[in-house]
C-alpha positions as CSV (number, residue, x, y, z in Angstrom):
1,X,-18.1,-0.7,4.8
2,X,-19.8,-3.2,2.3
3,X,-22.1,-1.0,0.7
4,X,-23.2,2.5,-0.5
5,X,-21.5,5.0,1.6
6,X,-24.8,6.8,3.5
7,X,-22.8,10.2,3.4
8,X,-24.9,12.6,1.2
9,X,-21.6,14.1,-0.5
10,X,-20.8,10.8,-1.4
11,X,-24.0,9.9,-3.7
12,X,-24.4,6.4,-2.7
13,X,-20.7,5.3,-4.0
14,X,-19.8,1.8,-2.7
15,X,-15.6,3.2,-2.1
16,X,-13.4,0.5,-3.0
17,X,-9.4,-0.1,-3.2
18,X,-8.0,-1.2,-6.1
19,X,-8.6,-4.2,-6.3
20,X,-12.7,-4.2,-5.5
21,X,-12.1,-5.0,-1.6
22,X,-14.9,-2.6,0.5
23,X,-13.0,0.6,2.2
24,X,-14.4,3.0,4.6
25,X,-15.4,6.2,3.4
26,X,-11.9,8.6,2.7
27,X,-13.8,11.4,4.0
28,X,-11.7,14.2,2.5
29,X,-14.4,15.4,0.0
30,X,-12.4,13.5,-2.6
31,X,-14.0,11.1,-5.2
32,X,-14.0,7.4,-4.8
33,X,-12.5,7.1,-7.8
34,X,-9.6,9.6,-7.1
35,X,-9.0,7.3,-3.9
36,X,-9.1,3.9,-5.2
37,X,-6.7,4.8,-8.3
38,X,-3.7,3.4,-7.5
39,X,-0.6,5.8,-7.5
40,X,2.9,4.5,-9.5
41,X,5.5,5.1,-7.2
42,X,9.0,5.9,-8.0
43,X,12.3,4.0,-7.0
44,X,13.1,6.5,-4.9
45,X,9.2,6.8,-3.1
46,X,10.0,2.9,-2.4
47,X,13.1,2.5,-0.8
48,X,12.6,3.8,2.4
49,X,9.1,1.5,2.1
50,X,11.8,-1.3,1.3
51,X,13.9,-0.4,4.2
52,X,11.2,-0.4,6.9
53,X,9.8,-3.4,5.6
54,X,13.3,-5.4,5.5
55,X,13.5,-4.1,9.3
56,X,10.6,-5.5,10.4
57,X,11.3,-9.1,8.5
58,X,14.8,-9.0,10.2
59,X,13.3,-8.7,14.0
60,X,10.9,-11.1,13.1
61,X,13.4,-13.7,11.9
62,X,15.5,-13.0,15.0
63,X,12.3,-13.8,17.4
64,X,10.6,-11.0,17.8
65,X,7.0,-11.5,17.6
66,X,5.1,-9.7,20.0
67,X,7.4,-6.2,19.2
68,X,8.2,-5.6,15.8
69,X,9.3,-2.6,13.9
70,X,6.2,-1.0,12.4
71,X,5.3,-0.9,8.7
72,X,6.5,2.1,6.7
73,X,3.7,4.9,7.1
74,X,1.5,5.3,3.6
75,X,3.2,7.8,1.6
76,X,-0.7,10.0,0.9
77,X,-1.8,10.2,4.2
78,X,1.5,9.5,6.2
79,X,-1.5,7.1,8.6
80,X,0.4,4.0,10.2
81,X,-0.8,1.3,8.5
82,X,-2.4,-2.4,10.5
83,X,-1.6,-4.1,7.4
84,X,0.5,-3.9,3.8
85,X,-1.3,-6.5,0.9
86,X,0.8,-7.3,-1.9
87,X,-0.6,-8.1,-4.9
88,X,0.4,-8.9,-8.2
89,X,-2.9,-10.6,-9.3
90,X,-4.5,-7.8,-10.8
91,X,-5.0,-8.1,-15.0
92,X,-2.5,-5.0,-15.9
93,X,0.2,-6.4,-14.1
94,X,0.2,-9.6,-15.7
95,X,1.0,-7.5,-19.0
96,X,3.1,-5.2,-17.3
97,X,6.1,-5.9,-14.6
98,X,4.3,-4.2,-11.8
99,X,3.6,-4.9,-8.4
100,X,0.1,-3.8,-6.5
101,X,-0.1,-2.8,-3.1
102,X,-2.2,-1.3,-0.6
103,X,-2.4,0.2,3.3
104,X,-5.1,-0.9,5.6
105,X,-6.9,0.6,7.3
106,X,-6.7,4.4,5.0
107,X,-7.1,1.9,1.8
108,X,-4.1,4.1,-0.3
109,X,-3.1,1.5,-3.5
110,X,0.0,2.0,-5.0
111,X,1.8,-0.1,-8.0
112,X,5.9,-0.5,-8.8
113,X,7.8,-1.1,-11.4
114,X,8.9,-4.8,-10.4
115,X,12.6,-4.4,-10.8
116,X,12.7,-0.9,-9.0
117,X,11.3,-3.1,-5.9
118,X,13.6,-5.7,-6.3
119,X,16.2,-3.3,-6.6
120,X,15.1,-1.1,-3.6
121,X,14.9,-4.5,-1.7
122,X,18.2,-6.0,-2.4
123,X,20.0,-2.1,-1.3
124,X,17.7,-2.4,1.9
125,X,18.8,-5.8,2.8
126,X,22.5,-4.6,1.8
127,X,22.1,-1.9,4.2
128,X,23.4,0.6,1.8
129,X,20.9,3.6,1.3
């Protein structure tokens, strides 16, 4: 959706993740702006994120390209996600150490602490959980 969400209960809100990028409507009765907020997860909240993640860059890096280990599921909606963004381009993380990303296609955006990623990615890859 690219424009004002034609759902009455909506008011004509363009929803939006957050970063700006056009999201279809959440549908849950829930404001846009409640949606497009993104969430500070915890170190704990990312690890198994980190672990699913280093899973899926293992298979890939031993050859498998057609079946892969899925992403990690979005920790709202628990929706299986097409695609994971990373960002760090957004203005308060270049003041902050924080990390932005977001799930396609439910449009959840989430930020981290930048070492509790780099942390939770290094025990991942370790294999110690």
């Amino acid at each position: 959706m690219s424009g004002p969400c034609p759902r009455p209960d909506c008011g004509g809100e363009t929803h939006t993740d957050g970063w700006g990028a056009p999201i279809r409507c959440p549908q849950q009765g829930t404001s846009a702006s409640a949606v497009t907020e993104p969430t500070q997860l915890t170190y704990e909240q990312i690890l198994p994120m980190a672990e699913a993640i280093h899973r899926r860059e293992s298979a890939v890096l031993a050859g498998a390209h057609i079946i892969v280990p899925p992403f990690p599921d979005c920790p709202t909606c628990g929706q299986q996600p097409t695609e994971l963004a990373v960002r760090n381009d957004h203005p308060a993380h270049f003041l902050e150490d924080r990390v932005g990303f977001g799930f396609r296609p439910c449009g959840h955006t989430f930020t981290a602490d930048g070492e509790d990623l780099y942390n939770a990615y290094n025990q991942a890859r370790q294999g110690v959980s």
